[in-house]
N, C-alpha and C positions, 0 to 999 in steps of 0.2 A: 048093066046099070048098077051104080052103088046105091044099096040097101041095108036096111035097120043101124045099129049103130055107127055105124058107119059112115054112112049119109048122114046121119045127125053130128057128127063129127065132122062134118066135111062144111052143112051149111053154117054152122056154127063159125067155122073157120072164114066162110063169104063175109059173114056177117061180121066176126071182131076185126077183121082184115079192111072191111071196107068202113069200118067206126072209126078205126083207126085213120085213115086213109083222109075221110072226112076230116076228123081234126089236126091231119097238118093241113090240109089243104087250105083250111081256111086261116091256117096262121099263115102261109105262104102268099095267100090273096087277100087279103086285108087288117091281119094280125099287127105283122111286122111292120107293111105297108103304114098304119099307123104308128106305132109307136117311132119307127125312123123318123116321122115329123115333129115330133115331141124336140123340145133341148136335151141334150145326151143326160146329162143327170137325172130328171125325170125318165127318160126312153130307159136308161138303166136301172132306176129301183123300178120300173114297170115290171121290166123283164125278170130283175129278180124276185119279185115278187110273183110274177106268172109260173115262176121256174118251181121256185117253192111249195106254190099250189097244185102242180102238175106231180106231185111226189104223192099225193095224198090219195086215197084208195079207189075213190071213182074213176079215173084217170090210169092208175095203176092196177086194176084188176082186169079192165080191156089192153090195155098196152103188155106188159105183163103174162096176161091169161093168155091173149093172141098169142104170143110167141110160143107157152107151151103146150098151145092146142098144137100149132104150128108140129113142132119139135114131133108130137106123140103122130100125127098124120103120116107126118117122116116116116117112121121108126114103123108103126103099122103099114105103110106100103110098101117099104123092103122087106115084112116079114110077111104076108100076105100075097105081095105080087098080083092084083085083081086085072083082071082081065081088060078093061074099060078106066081108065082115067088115073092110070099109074104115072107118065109123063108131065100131066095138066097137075097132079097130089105132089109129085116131087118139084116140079117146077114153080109151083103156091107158096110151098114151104120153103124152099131156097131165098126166094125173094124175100118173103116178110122178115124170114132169118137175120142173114144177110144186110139185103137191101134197106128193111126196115130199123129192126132191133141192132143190128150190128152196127148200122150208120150211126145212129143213137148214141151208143157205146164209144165208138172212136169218133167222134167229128163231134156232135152236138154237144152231150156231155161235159167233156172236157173244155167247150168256148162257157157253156154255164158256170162251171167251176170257175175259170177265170172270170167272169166276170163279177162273179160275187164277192169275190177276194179283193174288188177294186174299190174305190173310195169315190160312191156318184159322181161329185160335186169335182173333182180333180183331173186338173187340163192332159195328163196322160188316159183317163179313162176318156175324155171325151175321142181324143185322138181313136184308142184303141175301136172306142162304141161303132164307129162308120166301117169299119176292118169287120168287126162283129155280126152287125147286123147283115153284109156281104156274105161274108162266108157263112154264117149260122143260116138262114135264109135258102143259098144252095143247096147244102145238105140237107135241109128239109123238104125242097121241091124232089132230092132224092128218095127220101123219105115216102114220102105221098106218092111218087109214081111206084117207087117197089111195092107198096100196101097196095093199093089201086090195082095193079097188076096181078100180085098176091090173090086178091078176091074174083076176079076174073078168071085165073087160071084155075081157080077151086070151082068156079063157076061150072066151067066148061068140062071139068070131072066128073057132073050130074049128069051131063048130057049124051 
């Protein structure tokens, strides 16, 4: 069984993994869901505006922090090598890596940036917004199963 810091490391990691997890989940289920009904102009400064506020440090110290609990769990279970929940500690931290942070990085990101560079009100952003909310939207349900998963795996480490 994983003990002292260790374990506090580990639940730590259930726990920002699955905060995380939580909030895409629910942009994925009813976030986006609304804002798509919105007129694109509107749907779009929503979104930039969510985007914006999602920078700011509440948001960013869990998303953020997760990954470099993540990252140190890594790193201490190939130098450790524990007896019990080395597969389930590497497997945690792959996903949230990865599946989480890394999605992030290349896929989400990048449709944010574009969209903010765009002008709400203008018939190629509305065109682009339907394309946006598709793809952006995907990669978030990515998003939220790697976390989700992430916290599970860390789970089952304890056990």
């Amino acid at each position: 069984m994983i003990d002292g810091p260790y374990f506090v490391l580990t639940v730590l990691g259930v726990l920002g993994c699955g905060l995380v997890a939580g909030v895409f989940c629910g942009f994925s289920t009813f976030v986006m869901r609304g804002i798509a009904e919105l007129p694109p102009a509107q749907g779009v400064a929503a979104m930039n505006a969510i985007n914006v506020a999602a920078l700011r440090p509440p948001f960013m110290l869990v998303f953020l922090g997760s990954a470099g609990l993540c990252a140190v769990l890594a790193v201490v279970t190939f130098v450790l090598l524990p007896d019990d929940g080395t597969v389930e500690l590497l497997l945690g931290s792959a996903l949230y890596l990865f599946g989480s942070f890394g999605v992030t990085v290349v896929a989400n990101v990048p449709r944010n940036e574009a969209l903010l560079k765009m002008e709400p009100g203008a018939p190629e952003t509305a065109l682009y917004w339907r394309t946006y909310v598709r793809e952006w939207t995907m990669w978030n349900h990515v998003r939220t199963v790697a976390s989700a998963a992430a916290a599970v795996s860390y789970t089952l480490a304890l056990t």
